[in-house]
C-alpha positions as CSV (number, residue, x, y, z in Angstrom):
1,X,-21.8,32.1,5.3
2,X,-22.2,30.2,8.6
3,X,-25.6,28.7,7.6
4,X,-24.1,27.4,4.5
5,X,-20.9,25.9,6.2
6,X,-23.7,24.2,9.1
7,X,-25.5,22.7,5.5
8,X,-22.3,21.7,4.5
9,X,-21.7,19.5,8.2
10,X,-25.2,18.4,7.9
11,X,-24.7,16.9,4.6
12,X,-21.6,15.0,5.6
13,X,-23.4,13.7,8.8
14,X,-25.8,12.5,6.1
15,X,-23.4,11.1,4.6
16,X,-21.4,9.3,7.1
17,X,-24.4,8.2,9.0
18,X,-25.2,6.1,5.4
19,X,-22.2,4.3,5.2
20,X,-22.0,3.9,9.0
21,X,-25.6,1.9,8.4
22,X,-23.7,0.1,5.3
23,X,-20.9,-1.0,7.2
24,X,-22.8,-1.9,10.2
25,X,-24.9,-4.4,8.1
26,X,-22.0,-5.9,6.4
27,X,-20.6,-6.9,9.4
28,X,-23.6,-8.3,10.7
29,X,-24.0,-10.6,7.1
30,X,-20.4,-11.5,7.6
31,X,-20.6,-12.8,11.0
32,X,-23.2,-14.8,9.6
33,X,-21.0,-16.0,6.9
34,X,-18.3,-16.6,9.4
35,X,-20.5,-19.0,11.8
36,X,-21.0,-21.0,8.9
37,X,-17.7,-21.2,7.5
38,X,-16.1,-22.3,10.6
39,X,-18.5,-25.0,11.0
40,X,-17.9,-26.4,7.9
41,X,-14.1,-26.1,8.5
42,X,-14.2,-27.6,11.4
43,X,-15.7,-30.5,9.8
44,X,-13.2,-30.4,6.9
45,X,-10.3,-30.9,9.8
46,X,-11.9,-34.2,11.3
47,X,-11.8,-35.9,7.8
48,X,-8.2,-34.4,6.8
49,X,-6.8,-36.0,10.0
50,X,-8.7,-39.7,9.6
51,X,-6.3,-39.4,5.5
52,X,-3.7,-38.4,6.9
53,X,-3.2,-40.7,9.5
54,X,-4.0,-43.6,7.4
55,X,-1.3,-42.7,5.1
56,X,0.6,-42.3,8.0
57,X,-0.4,-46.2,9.4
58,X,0.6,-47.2,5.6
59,X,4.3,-45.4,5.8
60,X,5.0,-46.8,9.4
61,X,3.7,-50.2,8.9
62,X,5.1,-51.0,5.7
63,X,8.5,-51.2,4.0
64,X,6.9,-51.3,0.2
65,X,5.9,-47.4,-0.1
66,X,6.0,-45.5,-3.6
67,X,8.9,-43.0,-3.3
68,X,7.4,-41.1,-6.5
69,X,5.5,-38.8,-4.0
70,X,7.6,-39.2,-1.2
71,X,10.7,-36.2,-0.5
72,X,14.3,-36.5,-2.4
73,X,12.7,-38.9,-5.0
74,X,13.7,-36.1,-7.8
75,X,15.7,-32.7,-7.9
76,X,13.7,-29.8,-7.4
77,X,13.4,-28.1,-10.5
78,X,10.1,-26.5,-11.6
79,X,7.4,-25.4,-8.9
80,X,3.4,-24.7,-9.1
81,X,2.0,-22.5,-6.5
82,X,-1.4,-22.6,-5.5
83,X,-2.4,-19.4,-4.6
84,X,-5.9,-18.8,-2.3
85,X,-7.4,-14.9,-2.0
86,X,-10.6,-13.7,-1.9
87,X,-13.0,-12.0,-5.2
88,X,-14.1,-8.9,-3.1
89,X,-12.0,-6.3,-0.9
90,X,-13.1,-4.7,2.1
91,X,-11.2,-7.4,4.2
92,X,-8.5,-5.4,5.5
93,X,-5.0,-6.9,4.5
94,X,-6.3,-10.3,4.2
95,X,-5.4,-10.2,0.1
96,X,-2.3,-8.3,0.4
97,X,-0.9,-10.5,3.0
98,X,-1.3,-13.3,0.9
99,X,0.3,-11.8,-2.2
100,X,3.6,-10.5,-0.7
101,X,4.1,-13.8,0.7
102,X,3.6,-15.2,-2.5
103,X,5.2,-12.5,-4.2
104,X,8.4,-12.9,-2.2
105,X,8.4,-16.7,-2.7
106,X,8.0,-16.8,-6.5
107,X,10.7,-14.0,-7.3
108,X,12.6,-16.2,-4.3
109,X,12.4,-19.0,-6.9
110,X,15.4,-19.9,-9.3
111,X,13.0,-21.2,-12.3
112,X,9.9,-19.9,-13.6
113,X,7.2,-21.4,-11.2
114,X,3.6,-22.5,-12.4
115,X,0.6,-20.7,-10.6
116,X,-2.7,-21.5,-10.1
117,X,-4.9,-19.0,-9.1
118,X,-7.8,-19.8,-7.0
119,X,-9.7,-16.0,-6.1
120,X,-9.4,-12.7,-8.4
121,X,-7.4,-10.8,-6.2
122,X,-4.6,-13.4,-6.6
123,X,-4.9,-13.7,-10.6
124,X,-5.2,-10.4,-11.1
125,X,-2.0,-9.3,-9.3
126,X,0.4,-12.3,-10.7
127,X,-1.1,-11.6,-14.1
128,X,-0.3,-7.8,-14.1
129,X,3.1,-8.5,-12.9
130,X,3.3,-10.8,-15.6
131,X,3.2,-14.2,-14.4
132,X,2.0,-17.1,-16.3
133,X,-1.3,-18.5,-14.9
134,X,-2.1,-22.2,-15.6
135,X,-5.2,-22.6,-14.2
136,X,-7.6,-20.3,-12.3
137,X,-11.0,-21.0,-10.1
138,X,-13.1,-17.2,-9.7
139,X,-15.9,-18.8,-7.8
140,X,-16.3,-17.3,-4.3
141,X,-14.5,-19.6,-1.9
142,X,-17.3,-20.8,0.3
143,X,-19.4,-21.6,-3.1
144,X,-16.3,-24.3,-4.2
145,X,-17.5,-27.8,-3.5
146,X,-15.3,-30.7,-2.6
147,X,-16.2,-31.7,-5.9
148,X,-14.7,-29.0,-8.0
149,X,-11.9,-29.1,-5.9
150,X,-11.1,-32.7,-7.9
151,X,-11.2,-30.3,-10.7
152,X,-8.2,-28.5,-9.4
153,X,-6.3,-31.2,-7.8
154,X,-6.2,-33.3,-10.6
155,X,-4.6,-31.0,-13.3
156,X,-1.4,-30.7,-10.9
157,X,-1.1,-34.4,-9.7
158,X,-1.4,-35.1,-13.6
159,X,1.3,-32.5,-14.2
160,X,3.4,-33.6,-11.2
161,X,3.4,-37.3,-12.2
162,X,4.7,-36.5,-15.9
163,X,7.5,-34.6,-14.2
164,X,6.3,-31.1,-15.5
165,X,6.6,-29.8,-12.4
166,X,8.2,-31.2,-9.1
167,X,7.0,-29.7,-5.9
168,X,3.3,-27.9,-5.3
169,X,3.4,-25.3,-2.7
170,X,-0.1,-23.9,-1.6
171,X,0.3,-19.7,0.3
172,X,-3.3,-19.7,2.0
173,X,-4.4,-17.6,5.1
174,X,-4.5,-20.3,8.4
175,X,-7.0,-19.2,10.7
176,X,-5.9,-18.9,14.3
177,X,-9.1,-17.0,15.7
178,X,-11.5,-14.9,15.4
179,X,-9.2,-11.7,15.6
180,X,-5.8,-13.3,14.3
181,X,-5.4,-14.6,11.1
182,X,-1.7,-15.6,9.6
183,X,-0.9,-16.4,5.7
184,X,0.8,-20.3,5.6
185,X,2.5,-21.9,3.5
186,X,2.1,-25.7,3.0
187,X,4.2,-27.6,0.7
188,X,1.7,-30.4,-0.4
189,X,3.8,-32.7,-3.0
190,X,6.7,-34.1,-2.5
191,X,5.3,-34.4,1.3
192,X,7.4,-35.5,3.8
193,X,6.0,-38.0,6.6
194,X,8.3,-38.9,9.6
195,X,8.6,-42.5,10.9
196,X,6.8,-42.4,14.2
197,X,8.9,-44.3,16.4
198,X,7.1,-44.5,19.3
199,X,4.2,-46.2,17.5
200,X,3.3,-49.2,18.7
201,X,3.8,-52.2,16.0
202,X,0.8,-54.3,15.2
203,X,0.0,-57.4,16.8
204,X,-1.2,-58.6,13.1
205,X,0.2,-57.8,9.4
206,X,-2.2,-55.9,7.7
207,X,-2.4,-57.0,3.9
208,X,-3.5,-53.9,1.4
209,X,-5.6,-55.2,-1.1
210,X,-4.9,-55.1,-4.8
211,X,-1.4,-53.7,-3.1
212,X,0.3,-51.1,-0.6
213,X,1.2,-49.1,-4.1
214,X,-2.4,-49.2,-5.0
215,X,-4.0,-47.8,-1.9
216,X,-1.0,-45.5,-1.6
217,X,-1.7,-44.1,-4.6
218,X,-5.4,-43.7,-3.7
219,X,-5.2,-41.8,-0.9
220,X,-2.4,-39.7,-1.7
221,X,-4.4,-37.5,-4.7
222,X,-7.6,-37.5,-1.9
223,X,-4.9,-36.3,0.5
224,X,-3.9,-33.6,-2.0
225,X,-7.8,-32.9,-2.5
226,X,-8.6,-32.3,0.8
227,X,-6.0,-30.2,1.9
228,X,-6.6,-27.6,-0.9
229,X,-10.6,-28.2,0.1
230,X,-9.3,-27.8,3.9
231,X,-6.9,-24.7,2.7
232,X,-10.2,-23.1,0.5
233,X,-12.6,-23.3,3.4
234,X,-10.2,-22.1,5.8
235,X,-9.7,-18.7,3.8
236,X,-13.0,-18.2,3.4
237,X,-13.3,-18.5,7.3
238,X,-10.7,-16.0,7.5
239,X,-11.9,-13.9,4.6
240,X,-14.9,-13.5,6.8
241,X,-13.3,-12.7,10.2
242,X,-11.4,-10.3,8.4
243,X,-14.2,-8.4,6.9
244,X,-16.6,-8.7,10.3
245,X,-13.6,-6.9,12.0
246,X,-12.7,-4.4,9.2
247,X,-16.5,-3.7,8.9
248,X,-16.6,-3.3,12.8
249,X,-13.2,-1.0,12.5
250,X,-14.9,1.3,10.2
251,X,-18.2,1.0,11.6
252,X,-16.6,2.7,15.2
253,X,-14.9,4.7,13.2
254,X,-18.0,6.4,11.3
255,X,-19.7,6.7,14.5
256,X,-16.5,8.8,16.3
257,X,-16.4,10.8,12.8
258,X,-20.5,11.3,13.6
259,X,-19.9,12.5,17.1
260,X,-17.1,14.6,15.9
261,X,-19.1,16.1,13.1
262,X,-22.3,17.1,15.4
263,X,-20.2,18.5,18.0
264,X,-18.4,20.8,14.8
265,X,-22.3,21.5,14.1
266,X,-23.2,22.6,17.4
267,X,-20.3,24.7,17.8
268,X,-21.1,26.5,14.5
269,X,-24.7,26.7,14.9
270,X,-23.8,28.1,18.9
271,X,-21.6,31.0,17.4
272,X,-23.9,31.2,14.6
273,X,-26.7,32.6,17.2
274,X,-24.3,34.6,19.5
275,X,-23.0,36.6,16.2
276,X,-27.2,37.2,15.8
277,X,-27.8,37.9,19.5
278,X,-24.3,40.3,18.7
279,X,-26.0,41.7,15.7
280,X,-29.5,42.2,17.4
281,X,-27.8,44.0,20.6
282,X,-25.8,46.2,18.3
283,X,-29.1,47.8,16.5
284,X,-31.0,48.2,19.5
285,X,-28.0,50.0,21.3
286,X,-27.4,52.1,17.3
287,X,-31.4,53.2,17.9
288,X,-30.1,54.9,21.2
């Protein structure tokens, strides 16, 4: 009976001691993954603030702005939400803490919103609950180029400039550090820029050539592309915090459930061999 219960604690070290090695190596690979990531974003930041301040130049230096993407040029009827999980668990709560925020924002929302899906985890829940999806991107994050993110930008400006929808709102995980993570939400169209009026006026007019409308309208759908691009890289960054840290949680925790399990072992295989010694005493004394 004992030597079967000791086989039984062996196997389970076994057992443990495998996944401990699994774990252990998936935190490593996303580590990796995470270096590179936040490289990239990094990067991503330095060219979102060079668009965004030169839309920001345009709006303060000039009187003869588009007010099609500008807040309170229409009424707020119809809403697309852009949506950014991961394909693959083992992140902790990085998924579900994007989903109830979306969750509670889309049943928060008078009409029937739009939603496009950009990850698996995402689609899959909205489209269980029965949500329409309009459009939905399943390649990993870190794999979408700036390129394909025209692919996703456009469909919504297009949408958004025939008045089938009038606000995008984009529920993404911001990444604060390495340990901290927090889900955002960024309301990308109408977008609301604030007169800086501490900015210094330019000695010289600057002329926009064909027009201020034309190069407006230029840099607001690159705006739009790089902040989803910005928003995707970012949650892959945090994607991979989030699995190097719940890889490292369950990687300590395999190794305490290890120690745990040996010192069971011992203790078994200790009374195991004083019920023998017991045993062995008891004959020699029954030979008497």
């Amino acid at each position: 009976m004992a030597n079967s219960s000791m086989q039984d604690i062996k196997r389970r070290v076994k057992s443990v001691t495998n996944i401990e090695h699994i774990t252990n190596a998936m935190k490593l690979v996303s580590a990796a993954k995470l270096r590179r990531a936040k490289t990239t974003f990094e990067r991503t930041g330095e060219y979102l603030h060079f668009v965004t301040e030169s839309i920001e130049d345009i709006f303060n230096n000039n009187a003869d702005v588009p007010g099609k993407y500008l807040a309170g040029n229409r009424e707020i009827k119809t809403t697309c939400y852009i949506v950014i999980t991961s394909n693959r668990g083992l992140c902790g709560s990085f998924n579900s803490n994007v989903i109830k925020q979306a969750d509670a924002e889309i049943k928060a929302d008078p009409e029937r919103p739009e939603i496009v899906a950009i990850g698996s985890r995402g689609r899959d829940y909205f489209r269980k609950a029965g949500y329409d999806i309009c459009s939905e991107y399943m390649l990993p994050p870190e794999n979408i180029s700036f390129i394909e993110t025209h692919d996703i930008s456009v469909p919504v400006l297009e949408d958004y400039a025939a008045g089938k929808i009038d606000e995008v709102v984009m529920i993404h995980t911001s990444f604060v550090s390495t340990l901290e993570q927090r889900v955002k939400t960024v309301r990308l169209l109408p977008f609301e820029i604030k007169r800086n009026l501490d900015m210094m006026p330019l000695e010289k007019q600057v002329d926009y050539e064909p027009s201020t409308e034309e190069v407006f309208n230029y840099l607001v759908p690159k705006y739009v592309e790089i902040m989803i691009y910005s928003a995707i890289v970012e949650s892959a960054t945090c994607e991979h915090a989030a699995r190097r840290m719940a890889m490292e949680n369950a990687t300590d925790n395999a190794n305490n459930m290890i120690a745990d399990l040996t010192l069971f072992y011992n203790r078994a295989r200790q009374a195991a061999i004083t019920s023998e010694i017991t045993e062995i005493v008891s004959g020699a004394d029954a030979l008497k």
